[in-house]
C-alpha positions as a Markdown table, in Angstrom:
| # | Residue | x | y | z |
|---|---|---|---|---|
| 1 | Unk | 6.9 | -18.0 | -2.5 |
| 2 | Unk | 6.7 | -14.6 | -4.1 |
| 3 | Unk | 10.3 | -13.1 | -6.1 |
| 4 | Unk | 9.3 | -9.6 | -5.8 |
| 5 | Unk | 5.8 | -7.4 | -4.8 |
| 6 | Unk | 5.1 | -5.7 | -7.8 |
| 7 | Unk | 1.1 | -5.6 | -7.2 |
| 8 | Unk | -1.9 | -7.8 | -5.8 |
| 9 | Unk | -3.3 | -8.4 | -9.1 |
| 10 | Unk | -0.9 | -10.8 | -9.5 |
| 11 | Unk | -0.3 | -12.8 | -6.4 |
| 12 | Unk | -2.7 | -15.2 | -5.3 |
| 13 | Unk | -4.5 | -15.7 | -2.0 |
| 14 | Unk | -2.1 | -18.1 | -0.5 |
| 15 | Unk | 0.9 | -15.5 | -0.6 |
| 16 | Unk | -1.7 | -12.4 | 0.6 |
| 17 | Unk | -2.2 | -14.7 | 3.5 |
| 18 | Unk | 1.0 | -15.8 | 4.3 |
| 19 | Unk | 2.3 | -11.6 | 4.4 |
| 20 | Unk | -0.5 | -11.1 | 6.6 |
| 21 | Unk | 0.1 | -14.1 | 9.1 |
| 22 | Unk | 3.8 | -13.1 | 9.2 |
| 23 | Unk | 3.0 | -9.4 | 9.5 |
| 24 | Unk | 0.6 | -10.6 | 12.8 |
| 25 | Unk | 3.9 | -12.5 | 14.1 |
| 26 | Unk | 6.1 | -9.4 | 14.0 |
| 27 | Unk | 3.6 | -7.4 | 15.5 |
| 28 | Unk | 4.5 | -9.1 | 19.1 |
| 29 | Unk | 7.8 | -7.6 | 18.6 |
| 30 | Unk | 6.5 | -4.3 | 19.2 |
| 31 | Unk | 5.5 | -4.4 | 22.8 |
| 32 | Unk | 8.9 | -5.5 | 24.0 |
| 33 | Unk | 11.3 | -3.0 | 25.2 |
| 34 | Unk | 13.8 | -3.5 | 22.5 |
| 35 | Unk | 12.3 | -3.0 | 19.5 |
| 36 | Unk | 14.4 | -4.7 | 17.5 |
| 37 | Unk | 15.5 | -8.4 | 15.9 |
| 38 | Unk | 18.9 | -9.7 | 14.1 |
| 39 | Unk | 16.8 | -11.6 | 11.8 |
| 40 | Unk | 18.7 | -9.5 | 8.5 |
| 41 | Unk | 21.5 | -8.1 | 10.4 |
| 42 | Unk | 24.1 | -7.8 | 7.8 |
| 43 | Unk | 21.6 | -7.1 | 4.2 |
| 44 | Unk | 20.9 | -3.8 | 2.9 |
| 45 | Unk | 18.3 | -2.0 | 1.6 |
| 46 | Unk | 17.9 | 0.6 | -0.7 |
| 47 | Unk | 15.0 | 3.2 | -1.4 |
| 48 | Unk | 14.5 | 5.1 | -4.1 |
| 49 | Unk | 11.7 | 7.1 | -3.7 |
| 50 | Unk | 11.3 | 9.5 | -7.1 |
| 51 | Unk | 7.9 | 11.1 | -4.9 |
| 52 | Unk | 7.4 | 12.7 | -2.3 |
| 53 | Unk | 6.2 | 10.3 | 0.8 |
| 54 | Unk | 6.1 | 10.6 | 4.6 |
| 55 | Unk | 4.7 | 7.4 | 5.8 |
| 56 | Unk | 5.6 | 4.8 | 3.3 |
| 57 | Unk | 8.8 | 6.1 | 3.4 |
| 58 | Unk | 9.3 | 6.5 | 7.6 |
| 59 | Unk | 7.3 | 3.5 | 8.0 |
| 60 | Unk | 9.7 | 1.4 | 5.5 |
| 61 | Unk | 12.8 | 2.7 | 7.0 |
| 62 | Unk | 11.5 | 1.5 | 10.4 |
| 63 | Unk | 10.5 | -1.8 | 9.0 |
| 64 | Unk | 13.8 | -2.3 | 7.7 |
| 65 | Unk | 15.6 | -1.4 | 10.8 |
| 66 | Unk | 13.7 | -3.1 | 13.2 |
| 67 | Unk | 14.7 | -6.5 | 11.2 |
| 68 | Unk | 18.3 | -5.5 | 11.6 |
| 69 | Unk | 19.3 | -4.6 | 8.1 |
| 70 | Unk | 20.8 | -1.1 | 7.1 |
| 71 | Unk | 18.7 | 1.3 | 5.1 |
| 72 | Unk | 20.2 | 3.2 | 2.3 |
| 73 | Unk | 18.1 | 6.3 | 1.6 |
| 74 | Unk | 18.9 | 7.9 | -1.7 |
| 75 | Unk | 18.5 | 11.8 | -2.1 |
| 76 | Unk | 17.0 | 11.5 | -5.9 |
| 77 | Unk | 17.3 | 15.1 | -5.9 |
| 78 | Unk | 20.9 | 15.5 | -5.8 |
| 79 | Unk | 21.5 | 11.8 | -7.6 |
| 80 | Unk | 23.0 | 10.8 | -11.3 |
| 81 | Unk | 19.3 | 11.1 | -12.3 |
| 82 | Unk | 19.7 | 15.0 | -12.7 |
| 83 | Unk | 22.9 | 13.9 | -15.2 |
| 84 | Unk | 20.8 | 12.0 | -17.4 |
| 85 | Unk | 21.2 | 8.2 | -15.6 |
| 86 | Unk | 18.1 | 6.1 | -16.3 |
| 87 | Unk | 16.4 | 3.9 | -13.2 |
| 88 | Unk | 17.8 | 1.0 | -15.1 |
| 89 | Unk | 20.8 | 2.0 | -14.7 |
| 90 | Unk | 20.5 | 3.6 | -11.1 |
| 91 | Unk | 19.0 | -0.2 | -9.3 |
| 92 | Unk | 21.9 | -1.8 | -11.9 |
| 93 | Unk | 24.3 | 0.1 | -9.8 |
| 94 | Unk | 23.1 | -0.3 | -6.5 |
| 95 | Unk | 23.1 | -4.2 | -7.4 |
| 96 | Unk | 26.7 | -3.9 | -7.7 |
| 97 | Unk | 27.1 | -2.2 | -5.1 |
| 98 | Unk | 25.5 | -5.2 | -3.3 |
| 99 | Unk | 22.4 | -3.8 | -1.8 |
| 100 | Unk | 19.9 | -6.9 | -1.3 |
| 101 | Unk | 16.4 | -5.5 | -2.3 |
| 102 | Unk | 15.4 | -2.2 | -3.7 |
| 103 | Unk | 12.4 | -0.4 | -3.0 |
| 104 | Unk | 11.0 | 1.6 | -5.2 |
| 105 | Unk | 7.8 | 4.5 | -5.7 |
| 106 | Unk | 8.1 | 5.9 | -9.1 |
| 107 | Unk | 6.1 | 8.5 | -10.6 |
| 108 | Unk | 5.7 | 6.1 | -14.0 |
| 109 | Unk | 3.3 | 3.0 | -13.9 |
| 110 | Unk | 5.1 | 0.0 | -14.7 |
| 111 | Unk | 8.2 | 1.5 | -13.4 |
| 112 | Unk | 8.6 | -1.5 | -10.7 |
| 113 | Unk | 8.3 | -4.5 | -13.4 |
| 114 | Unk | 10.8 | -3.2 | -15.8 |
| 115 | Unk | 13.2 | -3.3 | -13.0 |
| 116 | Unk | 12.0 | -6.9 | -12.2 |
| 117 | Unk | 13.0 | -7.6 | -15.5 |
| 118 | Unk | 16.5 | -6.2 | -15.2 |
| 119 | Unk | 17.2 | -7.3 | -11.8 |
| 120 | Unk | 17.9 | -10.7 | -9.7 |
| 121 | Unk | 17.3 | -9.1 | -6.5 |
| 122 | Unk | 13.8 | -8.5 | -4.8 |
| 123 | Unk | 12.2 | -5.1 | -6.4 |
| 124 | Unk | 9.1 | -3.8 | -3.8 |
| 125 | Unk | 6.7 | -1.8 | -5.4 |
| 126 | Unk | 6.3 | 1.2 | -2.9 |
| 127 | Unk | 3.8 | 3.0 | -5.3 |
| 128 | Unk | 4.0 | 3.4 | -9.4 |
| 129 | Unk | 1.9 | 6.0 | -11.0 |
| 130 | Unk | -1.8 | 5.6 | -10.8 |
| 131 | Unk | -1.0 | 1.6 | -11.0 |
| 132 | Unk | -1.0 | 0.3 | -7.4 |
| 133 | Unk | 0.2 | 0.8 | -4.2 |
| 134 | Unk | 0.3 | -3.0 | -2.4 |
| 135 | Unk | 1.8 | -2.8 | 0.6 |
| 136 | Unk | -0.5 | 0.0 | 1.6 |
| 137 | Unk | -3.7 | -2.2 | 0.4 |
| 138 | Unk | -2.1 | -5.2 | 2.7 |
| 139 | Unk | -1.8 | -2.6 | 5.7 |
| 140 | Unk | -5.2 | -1.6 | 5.2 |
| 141 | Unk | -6.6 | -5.7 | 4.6 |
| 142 | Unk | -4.3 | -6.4 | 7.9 |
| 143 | Unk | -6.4 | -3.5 | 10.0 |
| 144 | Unk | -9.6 | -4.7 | 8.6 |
| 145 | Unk | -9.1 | -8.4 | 9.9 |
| 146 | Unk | -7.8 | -7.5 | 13.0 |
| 147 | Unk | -11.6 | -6.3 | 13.5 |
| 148 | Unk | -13.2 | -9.2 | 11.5 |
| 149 | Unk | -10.9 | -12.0 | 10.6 |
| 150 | Unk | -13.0 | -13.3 | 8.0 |
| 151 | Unk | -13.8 | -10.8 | 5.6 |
| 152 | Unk | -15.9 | -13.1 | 3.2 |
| 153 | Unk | -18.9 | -11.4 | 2.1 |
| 154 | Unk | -18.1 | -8.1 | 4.4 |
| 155 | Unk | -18.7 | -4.8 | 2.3 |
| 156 | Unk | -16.3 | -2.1 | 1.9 |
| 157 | Unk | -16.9 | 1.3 | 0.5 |
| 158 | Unk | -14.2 | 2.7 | -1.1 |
| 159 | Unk | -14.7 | 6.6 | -1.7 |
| 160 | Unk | -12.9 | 9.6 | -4.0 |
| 161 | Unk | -11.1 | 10.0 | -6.4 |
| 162 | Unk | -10.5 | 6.3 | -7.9 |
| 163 | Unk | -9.0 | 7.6 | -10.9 |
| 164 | Unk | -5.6 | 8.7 | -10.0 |
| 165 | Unk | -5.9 | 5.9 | -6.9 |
| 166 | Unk | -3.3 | 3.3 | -7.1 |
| 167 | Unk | -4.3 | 2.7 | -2.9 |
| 168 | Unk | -7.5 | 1.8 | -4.4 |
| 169 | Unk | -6.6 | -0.1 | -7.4 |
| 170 | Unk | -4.3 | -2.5 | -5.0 |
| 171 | Unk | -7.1 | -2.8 | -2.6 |
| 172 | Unk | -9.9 | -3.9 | -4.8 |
| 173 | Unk | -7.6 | -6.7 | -5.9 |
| 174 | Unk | -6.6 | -7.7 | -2.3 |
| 175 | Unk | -10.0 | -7.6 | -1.0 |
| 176 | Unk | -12.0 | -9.5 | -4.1 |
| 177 | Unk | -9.2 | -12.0 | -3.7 |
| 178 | Unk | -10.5 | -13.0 | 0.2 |
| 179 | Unk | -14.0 | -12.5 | -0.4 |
| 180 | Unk | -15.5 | -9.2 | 0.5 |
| 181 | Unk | -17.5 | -6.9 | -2.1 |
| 182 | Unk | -16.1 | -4.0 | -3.0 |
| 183 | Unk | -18.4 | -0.5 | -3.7 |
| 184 | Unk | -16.2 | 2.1 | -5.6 |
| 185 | Unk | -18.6 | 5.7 | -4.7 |
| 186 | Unk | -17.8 | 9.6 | -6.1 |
| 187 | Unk | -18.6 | 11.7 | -9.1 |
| 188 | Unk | -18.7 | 10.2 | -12.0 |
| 189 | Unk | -14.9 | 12.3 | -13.3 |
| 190 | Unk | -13.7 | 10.0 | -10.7 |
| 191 | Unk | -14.1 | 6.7 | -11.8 |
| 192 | Unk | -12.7 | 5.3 | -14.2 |
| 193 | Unk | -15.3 | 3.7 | -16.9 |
| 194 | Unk | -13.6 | 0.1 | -16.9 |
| 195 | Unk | -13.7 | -0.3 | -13.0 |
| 196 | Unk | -16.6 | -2.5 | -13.1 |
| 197 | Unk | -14.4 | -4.9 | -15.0 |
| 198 | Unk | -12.2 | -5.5 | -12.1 |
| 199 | Unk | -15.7 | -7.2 | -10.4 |
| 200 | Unk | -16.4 | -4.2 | -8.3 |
| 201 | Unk | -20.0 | -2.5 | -7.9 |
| 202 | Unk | -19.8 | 1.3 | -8.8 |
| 203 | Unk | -22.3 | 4.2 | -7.0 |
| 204 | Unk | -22.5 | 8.0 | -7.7 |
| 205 | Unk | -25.0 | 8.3 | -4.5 |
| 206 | Unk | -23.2 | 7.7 | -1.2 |
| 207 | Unk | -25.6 | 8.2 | 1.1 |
| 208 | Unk | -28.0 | 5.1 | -0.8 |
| 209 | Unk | -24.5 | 3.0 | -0.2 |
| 210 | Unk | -23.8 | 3.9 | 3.3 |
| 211 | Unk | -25.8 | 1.8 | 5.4 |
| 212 | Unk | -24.5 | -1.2 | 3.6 |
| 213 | Unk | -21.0 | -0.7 | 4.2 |
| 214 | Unk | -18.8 | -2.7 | 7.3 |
| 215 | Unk | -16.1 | -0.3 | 6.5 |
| 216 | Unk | -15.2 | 2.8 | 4.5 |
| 217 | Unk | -12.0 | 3.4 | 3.1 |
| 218 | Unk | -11.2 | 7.2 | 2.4 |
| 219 | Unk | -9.9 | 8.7 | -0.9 |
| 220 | Unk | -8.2 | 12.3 | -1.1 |
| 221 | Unk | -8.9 | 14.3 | -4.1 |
| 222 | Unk | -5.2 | 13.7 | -5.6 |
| 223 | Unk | -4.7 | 17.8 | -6.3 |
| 224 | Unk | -1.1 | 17.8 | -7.2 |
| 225 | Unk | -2.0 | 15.0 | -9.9 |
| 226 | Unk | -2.7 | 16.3 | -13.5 |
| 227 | Unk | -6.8 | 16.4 | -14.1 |
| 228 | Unk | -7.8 | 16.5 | -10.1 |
| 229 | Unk | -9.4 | 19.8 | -11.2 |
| 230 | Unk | -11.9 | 18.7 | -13.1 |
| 231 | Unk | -14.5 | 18.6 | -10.3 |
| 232 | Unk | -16.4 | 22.2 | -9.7 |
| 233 | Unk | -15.1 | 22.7 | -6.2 |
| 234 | Unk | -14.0 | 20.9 | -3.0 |
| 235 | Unk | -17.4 | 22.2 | -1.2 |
| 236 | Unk | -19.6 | 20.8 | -3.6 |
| 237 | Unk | -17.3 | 17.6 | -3.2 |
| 238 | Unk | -17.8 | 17.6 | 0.5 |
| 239 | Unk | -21.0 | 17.7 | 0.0 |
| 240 | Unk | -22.3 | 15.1 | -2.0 |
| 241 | Unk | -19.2 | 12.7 | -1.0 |
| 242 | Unk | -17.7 | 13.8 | 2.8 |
| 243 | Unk | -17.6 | 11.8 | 5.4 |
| 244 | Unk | -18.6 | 14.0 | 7.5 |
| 245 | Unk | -19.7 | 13.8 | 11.5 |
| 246 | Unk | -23.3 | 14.2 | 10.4 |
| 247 | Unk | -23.6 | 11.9 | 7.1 |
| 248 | Unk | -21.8 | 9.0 | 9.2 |
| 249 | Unk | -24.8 | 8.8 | 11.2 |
| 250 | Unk | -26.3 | 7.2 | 8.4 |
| 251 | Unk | -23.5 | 4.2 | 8.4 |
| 252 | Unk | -23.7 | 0.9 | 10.3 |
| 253 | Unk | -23.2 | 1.7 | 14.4 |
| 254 | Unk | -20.0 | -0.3 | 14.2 |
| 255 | Unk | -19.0 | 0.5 | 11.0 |
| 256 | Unk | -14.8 | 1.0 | 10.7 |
| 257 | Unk | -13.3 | 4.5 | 8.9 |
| 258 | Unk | -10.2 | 4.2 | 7.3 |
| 259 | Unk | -7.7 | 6.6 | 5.2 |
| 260 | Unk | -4.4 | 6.1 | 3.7 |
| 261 | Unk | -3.1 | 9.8 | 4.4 |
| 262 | Unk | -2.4 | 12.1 | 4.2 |
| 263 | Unk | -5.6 | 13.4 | 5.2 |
| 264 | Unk | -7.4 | 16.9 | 3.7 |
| 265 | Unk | -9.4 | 17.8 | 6.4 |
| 266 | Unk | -12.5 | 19.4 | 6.1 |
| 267 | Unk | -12.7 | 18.3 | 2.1 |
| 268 | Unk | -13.3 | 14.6 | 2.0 |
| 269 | Unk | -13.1 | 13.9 | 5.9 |
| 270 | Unk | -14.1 | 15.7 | 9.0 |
| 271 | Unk | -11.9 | 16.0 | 11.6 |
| 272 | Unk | -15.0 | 14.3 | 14.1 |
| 273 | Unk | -14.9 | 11.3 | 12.2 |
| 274 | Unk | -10.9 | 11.2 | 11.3 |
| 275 | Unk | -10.0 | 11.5 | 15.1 |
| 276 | Unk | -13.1 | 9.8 | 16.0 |
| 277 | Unk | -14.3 | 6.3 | 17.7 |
| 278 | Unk | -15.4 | 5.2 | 13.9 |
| 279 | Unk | -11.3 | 5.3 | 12.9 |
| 280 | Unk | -8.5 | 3.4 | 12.8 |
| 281 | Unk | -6.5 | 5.6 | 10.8 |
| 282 | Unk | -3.3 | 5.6 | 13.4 |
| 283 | Unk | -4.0 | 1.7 | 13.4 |
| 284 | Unk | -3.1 | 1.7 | 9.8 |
| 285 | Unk | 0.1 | 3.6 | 10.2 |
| 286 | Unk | 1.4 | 0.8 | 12.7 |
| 287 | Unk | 0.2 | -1.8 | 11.0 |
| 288 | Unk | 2.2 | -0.6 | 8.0 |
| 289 | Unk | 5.8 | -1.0 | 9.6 |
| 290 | Unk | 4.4 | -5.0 | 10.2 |
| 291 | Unk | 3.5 | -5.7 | 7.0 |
| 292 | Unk | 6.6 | -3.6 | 5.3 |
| 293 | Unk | 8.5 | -6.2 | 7.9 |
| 294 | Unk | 6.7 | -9.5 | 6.9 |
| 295 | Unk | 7.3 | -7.9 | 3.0 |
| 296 | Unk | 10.8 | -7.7 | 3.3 |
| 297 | Unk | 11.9 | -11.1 | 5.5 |
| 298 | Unk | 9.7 | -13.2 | 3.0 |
| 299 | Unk | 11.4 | -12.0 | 0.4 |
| 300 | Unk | 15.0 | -11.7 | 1.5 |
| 301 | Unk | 14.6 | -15.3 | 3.3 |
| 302 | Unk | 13.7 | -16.8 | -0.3 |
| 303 | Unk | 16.6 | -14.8 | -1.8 |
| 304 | Unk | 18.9 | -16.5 | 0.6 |
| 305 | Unk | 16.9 | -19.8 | 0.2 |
| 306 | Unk | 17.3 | -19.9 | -3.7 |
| 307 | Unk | 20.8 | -18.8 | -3.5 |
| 308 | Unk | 21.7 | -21.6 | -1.1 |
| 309 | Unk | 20.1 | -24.0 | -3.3 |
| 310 | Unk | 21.7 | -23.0 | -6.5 |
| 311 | Unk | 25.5 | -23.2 | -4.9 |
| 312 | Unk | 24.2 | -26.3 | -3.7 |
| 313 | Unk | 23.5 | -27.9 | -7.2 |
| 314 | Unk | 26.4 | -25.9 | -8.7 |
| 315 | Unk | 28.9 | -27.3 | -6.1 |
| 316 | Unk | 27.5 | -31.6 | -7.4 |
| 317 | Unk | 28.5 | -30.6 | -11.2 |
């Protein structure tokens, strides 16, 4: 059993499948009229969030409430970070304080191990840099196999801007790891030249990849990140690598359109397709407060598992 989530590179398949099988558990909990268990009544949670976020934040929060714990949301903006206080010293704090996890999104890659390093208590990555992003690559491999439960030898296309994509970095890991090929497809500025190492297939020519693909997973052109202007202009990108209500015409008749949001419409998605009978794009948003769910309890039931068992052998000396 996992100590933190830091990334899917470096969990194996038995863990990806047991987040996924608890994640389908918790779902049930969401067509009963009290949306809500005890399971971590009394634990707390912290999130530091040192980006902007709408979804992984809200959808966290949810997750965290709907298990019973209490969520503490800090205000970076107007925290000891402006005074000079390191993240170090910010989780070493809340540890202290006794929060009993800390979830993190951090504008630095890496930023979620060093605190593994410094920390007993579960650290969730929530997004670091243009690292990864894994509980938003399990949301999206928990929407796929509630279409196709097996997705050994299924192809997914996953288009845009790869380079500054830790959604996609996470995914390719997730999905190799059960067995479907991965196609990584825009201009050649957006992907990066040791991709292929990671065992994926790389094309510059969507429409040739198109038809082959079971499902499509959606990239935004990252603008707000340093070098997203290196391609000539959205139009041209649209282009050569929309999905747009004509080109998907081209696809599989069941094929499945997915995006991680937030959405810019009109650039690499058109609103016919994102709102669509191809998508599942709201799908993924509720799938995300299942998985954030089965996340957290797997992790705060092994804290409490491990700390049982170490007062246990300390009380026999």
């Amino acid at each position: 059993m996992m100590s933190h989530l830091l990334g899917l590179e470096d969990i194996d398949l038995f863990t990806i499948k047991q987040i996924l099988d608890q994640a389908k558990k918790f779902k049930e909990i969401f067509t009963r009229p009290i949306k809500q268990v005890p399971t971590l009544r009394g634990k707390t949670i912290a999130q530091l969030f040192y980006e902007s976020s709408t979804r992984t934040r809200a959808s966290f929060d949810m997750a965290i409430k709907t298990l019973g714990a209490s969520s503490l949301n800090l205000n970076i903006a107007v925290s000891s970070v402006n005074k000079g206080e390191t993240l170090i010293d910010t989780a070493r704090n809340l540890e202290a304080m006794g929060v009993d996890a800390i979830i993190i999104r951090h504008p630095m890659s890496g930023a979620p191990y060093l605190l593994s390093k410094y920390l007993k208590i579960p650290i969730i990555n929530a997004g670091d840099g243009q690292h990864e992003h894994p509980t938003q690559a399990l949301l999206d491999i928990y929407t796929m196999r509630e279409i196709c439960p097996n997705l050994r030898g299924k192809t997914v296309l996953i288009v845009g801007d790869i380079a500054h994509s830790r959604v996609a970095r996470s995914n390719i890991w997730g999905l190799l790891k059960l067995g479907a090929k991965v196609i990584v497809v825009g201009p050649s500025v957006f992907i990066p030249k040791d991709i292929v190492n990671m065992g994926v297939s790389v094309s510059n020519d969507l429409d040739k990849v198109l038809p082959k693909a079971d499902f499509i997973n959606v990239l935004r052109i990252q603008l707000e990140r340093k070098g997203s202007d290196i391609f000539p202009s959205q139009r041209e990108y649209t282009n050569l690598f929309g999905i747009t209500e004509t080109r998907i015409k081209k696809a599989k008749k069941n094929v499945v359109v997915m995006h991680p949001g937030p959405i810019n419409r009109g650039v690499e998605i058109d609103s016919a397709v994102a709102d669509g009978p191809y998508n599942v794009i709201l799908n993924q948003v509720n799938n995300g407060i299942t998985i954030r769910m089965a996340i957290i309890y797997l992790l705060l039931i092994r804290a409490v598992t491990k700390s049982a068992t170490y007062t246990r052998s300390q009380s026999k000396k």
